[in-house]
Backbone as ProteinMPNN parsed JSONL, in Angstrom:
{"seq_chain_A": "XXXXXXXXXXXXXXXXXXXXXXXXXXXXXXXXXXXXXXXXXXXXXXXXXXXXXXXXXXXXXXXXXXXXXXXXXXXXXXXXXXXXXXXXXXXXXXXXXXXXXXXXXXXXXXXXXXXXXXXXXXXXXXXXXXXXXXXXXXXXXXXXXXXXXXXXXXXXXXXXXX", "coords_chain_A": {"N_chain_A": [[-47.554, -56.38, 81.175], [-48.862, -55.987, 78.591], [-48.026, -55.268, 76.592], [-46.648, -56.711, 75.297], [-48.228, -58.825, 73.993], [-49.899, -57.604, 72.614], [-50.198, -58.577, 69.092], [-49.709, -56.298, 67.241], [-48.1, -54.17, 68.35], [-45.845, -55.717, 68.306], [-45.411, -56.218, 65.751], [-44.701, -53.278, 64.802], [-42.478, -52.963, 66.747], [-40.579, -54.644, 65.112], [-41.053, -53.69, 62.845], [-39.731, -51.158, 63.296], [-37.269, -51.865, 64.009], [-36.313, -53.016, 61.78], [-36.214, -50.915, 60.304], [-34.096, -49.459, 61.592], [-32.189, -51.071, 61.474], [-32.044, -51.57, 58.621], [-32.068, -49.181, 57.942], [-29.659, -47.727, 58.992], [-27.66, -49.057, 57.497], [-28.499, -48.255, 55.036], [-28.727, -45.368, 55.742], [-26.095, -44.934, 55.279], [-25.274, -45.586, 52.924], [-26.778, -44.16, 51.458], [-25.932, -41.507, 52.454], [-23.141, -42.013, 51.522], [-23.244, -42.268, 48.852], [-24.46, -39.671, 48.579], [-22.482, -38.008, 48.959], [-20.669, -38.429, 47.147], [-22.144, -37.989, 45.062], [-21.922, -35.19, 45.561], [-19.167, -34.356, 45.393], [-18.881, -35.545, 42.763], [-20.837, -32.875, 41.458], [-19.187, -31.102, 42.52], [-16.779, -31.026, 41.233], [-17.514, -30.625, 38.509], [-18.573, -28.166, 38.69], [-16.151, -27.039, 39.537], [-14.598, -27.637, 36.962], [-15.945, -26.314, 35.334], [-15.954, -23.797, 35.822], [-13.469, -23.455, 35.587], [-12.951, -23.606, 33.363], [-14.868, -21.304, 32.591], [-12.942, -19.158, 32.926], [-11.069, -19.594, 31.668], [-12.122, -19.439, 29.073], [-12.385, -16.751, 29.405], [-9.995, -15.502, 29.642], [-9.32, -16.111, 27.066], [-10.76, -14.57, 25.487], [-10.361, -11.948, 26.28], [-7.785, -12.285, 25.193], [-8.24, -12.252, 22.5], [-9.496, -10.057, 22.323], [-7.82, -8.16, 22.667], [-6.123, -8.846, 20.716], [-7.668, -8.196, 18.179], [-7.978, -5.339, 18.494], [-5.244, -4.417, 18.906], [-4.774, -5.902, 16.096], [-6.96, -3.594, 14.618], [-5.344, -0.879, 15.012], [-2.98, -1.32, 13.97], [-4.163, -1.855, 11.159], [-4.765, 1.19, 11.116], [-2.983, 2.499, 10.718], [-1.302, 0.972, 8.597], [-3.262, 1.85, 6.493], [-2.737, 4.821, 7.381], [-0.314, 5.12, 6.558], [-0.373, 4.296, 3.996], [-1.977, 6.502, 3.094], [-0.03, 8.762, 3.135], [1.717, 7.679, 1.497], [0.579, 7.519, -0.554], [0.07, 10.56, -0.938], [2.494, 11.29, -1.097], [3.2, 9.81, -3.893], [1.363, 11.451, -5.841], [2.265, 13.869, -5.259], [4.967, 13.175, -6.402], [4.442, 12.754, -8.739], [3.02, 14.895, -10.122], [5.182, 16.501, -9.709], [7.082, 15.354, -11.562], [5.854, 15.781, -14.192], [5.399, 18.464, -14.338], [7.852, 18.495, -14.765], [8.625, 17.624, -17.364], [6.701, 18.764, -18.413], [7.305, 21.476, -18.717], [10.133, 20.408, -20.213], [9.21, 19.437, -22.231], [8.168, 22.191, -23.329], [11.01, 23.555, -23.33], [12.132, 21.849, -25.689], [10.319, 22.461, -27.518], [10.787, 25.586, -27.844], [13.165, 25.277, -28.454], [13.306, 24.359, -30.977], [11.799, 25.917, -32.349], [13.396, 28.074, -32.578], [15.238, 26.964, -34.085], [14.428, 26.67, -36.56], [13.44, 29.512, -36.867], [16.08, 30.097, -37.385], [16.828, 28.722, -39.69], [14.887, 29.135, -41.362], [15.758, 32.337, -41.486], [18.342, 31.745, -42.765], [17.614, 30.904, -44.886], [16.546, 32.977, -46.349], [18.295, 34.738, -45.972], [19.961, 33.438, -47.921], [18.733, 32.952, -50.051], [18.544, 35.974, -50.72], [21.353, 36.383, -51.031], [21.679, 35.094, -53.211], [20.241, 36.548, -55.269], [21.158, 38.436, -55.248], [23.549, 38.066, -55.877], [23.064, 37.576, -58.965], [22.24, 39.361, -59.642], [24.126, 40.96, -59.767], [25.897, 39.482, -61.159], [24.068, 39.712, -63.552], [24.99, 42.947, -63.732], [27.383, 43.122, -64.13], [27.757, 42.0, -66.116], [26.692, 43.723, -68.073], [27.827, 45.816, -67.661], [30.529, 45.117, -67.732], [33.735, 45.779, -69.798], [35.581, 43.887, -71.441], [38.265, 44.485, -71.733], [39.18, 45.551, -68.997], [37.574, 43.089, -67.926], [39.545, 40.913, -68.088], [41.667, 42.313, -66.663], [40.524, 42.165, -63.813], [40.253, 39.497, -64.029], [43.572, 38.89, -63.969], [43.914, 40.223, -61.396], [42.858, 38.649, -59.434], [43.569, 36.204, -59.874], [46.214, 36.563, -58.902], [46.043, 37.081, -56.089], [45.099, 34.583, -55.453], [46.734, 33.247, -54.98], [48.564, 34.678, -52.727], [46.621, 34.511, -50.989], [46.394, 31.546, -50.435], [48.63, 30.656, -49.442]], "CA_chain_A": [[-46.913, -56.626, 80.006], [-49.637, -55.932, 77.885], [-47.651, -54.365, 75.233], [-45.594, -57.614, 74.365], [-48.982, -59.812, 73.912], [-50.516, -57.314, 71.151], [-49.309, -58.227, 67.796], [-49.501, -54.855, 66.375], [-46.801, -53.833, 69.022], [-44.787, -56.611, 67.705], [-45.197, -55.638, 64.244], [-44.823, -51.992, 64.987], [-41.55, -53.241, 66.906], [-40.18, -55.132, 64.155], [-40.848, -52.246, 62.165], [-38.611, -50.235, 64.302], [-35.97, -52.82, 63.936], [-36.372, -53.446, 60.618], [-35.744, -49.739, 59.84], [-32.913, -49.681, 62.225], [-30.978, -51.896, 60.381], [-31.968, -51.127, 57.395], [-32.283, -47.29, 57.584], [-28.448, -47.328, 59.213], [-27.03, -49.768, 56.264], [-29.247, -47.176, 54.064], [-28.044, -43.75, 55.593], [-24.777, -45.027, 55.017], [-25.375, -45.662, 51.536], [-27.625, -42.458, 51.309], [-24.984, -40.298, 52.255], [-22.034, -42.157, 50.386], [-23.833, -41.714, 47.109], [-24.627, -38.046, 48.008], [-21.542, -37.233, 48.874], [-20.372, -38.573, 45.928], [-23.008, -37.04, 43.508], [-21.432, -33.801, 45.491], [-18.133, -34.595, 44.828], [-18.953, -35.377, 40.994], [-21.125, -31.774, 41.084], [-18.347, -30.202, 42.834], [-15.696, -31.515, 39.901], [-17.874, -30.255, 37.36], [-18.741, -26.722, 38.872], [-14.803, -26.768, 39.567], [-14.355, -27.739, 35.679], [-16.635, -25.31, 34.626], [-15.578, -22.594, 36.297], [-11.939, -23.097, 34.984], [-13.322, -23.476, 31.292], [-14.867, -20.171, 31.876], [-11.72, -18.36, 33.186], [-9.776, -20.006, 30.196], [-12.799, -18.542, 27.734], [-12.318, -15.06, 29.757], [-8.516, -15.746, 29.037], [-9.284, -16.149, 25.48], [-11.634, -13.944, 24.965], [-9.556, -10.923, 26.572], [-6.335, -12.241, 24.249], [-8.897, -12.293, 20.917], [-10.14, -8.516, 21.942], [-6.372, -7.432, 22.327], [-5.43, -9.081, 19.098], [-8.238, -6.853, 17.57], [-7.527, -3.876, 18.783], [-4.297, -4.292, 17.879], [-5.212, -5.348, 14.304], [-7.185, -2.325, 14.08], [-4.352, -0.369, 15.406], [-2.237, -1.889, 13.118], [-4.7, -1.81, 9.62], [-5.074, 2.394, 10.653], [-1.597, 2.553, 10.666], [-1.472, 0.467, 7.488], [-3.951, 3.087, 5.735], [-1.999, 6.017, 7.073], [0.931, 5.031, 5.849], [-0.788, 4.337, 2.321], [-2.283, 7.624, 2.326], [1.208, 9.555, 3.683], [2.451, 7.397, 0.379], [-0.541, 8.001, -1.98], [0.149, 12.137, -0.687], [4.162, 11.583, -2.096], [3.216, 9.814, -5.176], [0.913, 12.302, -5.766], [3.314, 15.043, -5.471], [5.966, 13.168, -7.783], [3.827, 12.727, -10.226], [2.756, 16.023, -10.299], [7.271, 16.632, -9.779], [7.414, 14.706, -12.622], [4.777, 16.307, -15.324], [5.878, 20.079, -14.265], [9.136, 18.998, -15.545], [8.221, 17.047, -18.55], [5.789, 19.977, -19.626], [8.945, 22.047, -19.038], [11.163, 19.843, -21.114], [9.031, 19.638, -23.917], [8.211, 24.079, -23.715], [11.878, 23.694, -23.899], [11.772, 21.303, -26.57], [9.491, 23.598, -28.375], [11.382, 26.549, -28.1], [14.779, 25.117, -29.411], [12.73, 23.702, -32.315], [11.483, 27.257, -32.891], [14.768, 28.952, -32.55], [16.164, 26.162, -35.273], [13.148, 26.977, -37.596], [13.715, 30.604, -37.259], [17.56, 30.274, -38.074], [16.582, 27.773, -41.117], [14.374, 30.7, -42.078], [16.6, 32.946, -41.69], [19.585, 31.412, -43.497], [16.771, 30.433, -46.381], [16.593, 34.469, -46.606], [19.56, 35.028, -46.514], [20.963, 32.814, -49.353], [17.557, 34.061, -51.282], [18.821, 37.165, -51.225], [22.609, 36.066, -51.775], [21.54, 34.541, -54.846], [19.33, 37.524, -55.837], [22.567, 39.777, -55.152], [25.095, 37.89, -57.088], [22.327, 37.245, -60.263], [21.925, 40.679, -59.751], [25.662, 41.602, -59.845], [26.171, 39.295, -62.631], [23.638, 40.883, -64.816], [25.204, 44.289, -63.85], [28.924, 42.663, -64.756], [27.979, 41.893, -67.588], [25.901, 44.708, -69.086], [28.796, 47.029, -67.833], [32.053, 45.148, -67.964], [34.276, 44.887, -71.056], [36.426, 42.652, -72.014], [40.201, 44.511, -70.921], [38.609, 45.052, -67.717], [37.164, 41.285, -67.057], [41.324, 40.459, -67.762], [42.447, 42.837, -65.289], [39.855, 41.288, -62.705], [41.12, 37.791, -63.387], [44.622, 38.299, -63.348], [44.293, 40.415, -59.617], [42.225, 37.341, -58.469], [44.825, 35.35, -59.946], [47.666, 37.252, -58.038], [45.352, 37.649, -54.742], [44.639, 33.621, -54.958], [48.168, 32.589, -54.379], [48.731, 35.406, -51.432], [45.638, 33.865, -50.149], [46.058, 30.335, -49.936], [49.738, 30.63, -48.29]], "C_chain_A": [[-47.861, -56.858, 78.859], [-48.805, -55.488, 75.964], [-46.929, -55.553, 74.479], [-46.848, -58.827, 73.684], [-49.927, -59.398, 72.478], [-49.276, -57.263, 70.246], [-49.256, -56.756, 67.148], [-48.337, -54.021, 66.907], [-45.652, -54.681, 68.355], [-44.778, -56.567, 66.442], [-44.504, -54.258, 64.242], [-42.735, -52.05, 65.436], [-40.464, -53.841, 65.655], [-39.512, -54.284, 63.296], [-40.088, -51.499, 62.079], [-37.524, -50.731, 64.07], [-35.255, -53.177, 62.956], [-35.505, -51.899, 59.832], [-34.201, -49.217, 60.315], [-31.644, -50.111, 61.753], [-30.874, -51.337, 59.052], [-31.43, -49.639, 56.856], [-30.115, -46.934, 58.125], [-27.559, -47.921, 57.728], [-27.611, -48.155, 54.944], [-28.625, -45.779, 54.285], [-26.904, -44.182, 55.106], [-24.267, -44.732, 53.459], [-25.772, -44.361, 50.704], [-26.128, -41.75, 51.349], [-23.612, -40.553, 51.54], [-22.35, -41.718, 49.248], [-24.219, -40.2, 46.826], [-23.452, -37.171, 47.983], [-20.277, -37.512, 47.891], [-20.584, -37.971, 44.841], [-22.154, -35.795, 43.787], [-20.581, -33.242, 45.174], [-18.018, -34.235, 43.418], [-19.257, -33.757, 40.401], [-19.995, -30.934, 41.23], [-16.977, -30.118, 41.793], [-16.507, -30.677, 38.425], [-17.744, -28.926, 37.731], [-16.953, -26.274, 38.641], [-13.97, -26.647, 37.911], [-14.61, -26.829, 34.68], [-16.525, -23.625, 34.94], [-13.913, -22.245, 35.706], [-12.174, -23.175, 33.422], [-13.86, -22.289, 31.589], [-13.516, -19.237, 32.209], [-10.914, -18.279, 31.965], [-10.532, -19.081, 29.357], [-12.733, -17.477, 28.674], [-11.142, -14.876, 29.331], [-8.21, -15.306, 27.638], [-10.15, -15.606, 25.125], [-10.751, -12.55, 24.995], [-8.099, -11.292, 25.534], [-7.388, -11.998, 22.952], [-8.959, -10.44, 21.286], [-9.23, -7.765, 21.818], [-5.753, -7.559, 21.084], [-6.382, -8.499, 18.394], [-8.247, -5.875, 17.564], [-6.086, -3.629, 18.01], [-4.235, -4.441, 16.046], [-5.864, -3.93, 13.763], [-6.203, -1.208, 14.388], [-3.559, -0.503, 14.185], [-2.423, -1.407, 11.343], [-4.901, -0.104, 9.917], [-3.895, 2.731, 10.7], [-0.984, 2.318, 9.339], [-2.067, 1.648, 6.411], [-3.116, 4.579, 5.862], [-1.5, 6.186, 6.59], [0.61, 4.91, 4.151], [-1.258, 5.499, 2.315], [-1.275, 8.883, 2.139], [1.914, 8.495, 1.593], [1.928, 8.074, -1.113], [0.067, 9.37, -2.12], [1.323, 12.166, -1.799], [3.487, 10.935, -3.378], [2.845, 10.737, -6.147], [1.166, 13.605, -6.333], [4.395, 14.525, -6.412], [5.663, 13.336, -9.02], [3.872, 13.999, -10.882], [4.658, 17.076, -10.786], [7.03, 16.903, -11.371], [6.985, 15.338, -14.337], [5.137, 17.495, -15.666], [7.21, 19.618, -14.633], [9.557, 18.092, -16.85], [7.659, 17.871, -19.196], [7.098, 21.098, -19.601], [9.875, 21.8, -19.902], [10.818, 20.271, -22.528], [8.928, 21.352, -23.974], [9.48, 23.859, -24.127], [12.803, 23.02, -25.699], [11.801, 22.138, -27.934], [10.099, 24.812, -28.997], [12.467, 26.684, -29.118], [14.114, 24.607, -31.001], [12.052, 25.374, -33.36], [12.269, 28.288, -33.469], [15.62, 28.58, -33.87], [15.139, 26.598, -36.505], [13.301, 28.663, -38.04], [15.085, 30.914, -37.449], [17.454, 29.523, -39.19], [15.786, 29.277, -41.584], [15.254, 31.446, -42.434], [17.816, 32.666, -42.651], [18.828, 31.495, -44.777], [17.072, 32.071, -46.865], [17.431, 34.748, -46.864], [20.419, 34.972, -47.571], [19.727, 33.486, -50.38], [18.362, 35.499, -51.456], [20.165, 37.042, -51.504], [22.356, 36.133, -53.043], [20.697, 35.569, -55.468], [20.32, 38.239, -56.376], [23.389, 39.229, -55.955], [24.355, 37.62, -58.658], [22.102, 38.76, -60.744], [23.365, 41.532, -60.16], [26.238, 40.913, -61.216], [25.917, 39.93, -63.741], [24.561, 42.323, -65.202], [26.531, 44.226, -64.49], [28.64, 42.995, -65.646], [27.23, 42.858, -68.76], [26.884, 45.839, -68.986], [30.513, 47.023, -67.926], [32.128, 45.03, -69.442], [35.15, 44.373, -70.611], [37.805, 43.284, -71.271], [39.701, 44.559, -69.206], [38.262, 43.851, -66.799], [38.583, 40.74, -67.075], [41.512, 41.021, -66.66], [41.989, 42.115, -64.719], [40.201, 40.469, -62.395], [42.268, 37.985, -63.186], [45.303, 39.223, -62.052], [43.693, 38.838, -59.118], [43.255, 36.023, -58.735], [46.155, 35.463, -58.713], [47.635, 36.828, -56.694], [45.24, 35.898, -54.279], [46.322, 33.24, -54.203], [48.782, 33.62, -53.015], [47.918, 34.793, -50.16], [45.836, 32.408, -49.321], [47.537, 30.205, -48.987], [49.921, 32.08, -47.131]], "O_chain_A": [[-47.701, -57.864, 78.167], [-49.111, -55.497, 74.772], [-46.639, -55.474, 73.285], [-46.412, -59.68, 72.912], [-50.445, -60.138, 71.643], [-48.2, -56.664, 70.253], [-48.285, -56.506, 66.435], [-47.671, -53.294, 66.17], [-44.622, -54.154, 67.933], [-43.751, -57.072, 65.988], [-43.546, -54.233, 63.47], [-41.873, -51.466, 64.779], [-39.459, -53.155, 65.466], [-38.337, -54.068, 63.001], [-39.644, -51.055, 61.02], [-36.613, -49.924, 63.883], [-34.079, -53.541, 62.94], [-34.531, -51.877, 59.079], [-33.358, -48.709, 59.576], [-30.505, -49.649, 61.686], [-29.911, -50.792, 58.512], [-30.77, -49.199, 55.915], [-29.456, -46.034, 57.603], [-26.901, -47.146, 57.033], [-26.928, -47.368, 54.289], [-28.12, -45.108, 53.385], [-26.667, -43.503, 54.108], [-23.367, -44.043, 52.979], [-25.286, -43.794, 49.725], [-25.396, -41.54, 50.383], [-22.975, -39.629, 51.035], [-21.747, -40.812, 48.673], [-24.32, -39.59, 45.761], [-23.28, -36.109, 47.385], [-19.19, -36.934, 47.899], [-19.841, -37.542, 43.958], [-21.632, -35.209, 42.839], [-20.582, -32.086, 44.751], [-17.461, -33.274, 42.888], [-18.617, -33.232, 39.49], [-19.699, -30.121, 40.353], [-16.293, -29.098, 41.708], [-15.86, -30.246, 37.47], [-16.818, -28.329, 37.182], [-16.547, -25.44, 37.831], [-13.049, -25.872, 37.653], [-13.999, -26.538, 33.652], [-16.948, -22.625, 34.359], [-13.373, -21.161, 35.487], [-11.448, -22.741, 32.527], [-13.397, -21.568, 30.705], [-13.252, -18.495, 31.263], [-10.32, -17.346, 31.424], [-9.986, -18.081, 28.891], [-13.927, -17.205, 28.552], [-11.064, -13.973, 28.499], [-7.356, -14.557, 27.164], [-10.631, -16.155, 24.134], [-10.43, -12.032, 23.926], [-7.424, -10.318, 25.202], [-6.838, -11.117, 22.291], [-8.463, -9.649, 20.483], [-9.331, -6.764, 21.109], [-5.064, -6.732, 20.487], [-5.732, -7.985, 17.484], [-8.553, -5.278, 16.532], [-5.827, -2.98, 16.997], [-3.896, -3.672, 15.147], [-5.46, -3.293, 12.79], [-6.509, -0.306, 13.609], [-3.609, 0.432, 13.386], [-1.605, -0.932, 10.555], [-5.298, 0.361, 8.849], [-3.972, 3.959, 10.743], [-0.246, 3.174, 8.85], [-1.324, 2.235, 5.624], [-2.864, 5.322, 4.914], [-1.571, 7.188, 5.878], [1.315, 5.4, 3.27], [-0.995, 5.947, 1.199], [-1.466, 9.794, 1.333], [2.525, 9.139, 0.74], [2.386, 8.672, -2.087], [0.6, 9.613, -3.202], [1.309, 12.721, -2.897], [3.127, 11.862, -4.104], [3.552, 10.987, -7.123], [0.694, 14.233, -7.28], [4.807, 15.332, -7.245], [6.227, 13.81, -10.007], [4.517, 14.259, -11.898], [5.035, 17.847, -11.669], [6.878, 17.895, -12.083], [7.687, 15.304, -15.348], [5.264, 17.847, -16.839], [7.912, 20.597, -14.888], [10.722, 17.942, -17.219], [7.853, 17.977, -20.407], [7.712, 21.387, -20.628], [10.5, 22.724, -20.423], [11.374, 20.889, -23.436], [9.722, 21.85, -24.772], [9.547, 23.882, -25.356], [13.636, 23.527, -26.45], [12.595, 22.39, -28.84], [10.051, 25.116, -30.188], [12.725, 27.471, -30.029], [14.797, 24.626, -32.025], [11.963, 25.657, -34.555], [12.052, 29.071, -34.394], [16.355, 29.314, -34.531], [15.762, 26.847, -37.536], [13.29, 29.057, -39.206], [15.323, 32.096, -37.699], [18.397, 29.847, -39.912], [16.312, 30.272, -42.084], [15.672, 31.401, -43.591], [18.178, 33.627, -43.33], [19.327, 32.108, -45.721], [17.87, 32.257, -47.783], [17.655, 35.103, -48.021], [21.218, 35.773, -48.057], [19.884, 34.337, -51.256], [18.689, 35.883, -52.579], [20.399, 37.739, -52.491], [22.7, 36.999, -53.848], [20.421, 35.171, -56.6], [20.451, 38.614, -57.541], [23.988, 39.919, -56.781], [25.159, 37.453, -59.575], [21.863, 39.19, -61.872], [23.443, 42.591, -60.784], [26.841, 41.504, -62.113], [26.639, 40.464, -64.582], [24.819, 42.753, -66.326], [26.872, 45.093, -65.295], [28.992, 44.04, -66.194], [27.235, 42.711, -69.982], [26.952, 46.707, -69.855], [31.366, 47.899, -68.061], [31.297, 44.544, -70.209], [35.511, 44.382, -69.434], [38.354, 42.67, -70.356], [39.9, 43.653, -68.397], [38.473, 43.619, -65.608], [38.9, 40.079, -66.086], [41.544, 40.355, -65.626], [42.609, 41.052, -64.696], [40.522, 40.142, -61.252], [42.621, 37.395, -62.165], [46.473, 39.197, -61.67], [44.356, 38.081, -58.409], [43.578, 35.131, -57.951], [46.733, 34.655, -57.986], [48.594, 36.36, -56.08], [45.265, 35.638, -53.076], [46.689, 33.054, -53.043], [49.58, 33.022, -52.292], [48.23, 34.622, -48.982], [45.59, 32.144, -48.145], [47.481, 29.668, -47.88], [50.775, 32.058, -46.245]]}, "name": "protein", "num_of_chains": 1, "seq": "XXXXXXXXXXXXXXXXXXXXXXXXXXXXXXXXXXXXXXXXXXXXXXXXXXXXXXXXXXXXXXXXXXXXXXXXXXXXXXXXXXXXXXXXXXXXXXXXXXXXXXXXXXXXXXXXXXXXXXXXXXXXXXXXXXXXXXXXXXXXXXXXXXXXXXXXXXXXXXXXXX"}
């Protein structure tokens, strides 16, 4: 029994005993706290993995709601340039029958200008013709003659007016 008489065995023992206790109280502790920390990691990874799903979620709804906006704004433009096209063309409607109006305009204003003319001529030369017929009256009528005249036009007025 040599082994129980050196102290260094009995330290060494101790040692052993010491750890024993300790080291079981200790794993215990050891592995509560790790399987805790793993727990906690495993809550986060679990957390973090559903925050990115959500941002894949919401990332895939943002790229659909862009698409669609652009969908939407070339749709938007078509339709303004399918409008711009008709205005376009009314306008154009509109001008070709405004420059029409007034040619017509024009014309009737021409037509009235050359019947004012015309009438002007006309009475010009009326009045030429009866200044002209006067003179000739009177350089070749006499006097029993200008009676007769008036009293047919006399005769002729009263046939006339009834």
């Amino acid at each position: 029994m040599e082994f129980f008489s050196n102290p260094e065995n009995w330290a060494a023992l101790g040692f052993v005993a010491f750890i024993a206790l300790v080291g079981k109280k200790g794993y215990v502790f050891m592995t509560g706290w790790l399987d805790g920390r793993t727990a906690e990691i495993k809550a986060k990874l679990d957390e973090a993995s559903r925050l990115r799903a959500e941002a894949e979620t919401l990332l895939a709804s943002y790229v659909k709601k862009q698409k669609d906006a652009e969908r939407e704004a070339e749709a938007i433009l078509a339709q303004a340039r399918v409008e711009a096209q008709r205005m376009t063309e009314d306008a154009a409607r509109a001008l070709e029958v405004a420059v029409q109006r007034r040619t017509e305009q024009a014309k009737e204003r021409i037509g009235r200008a050359e019947q004012k003319a015309l009438k002007e001529v006309r009475d010009a030369a009326i009045d030429i013709a009866v200044r002209g017929a006067q003179r000739l009256i009177i350089a070749e009528l006499d006097e029993k003659a200008a009676d007769r005249m008036v009293d047919e036009a006399i005769r002729d007025l009263d046939r006339k007016l009834h």
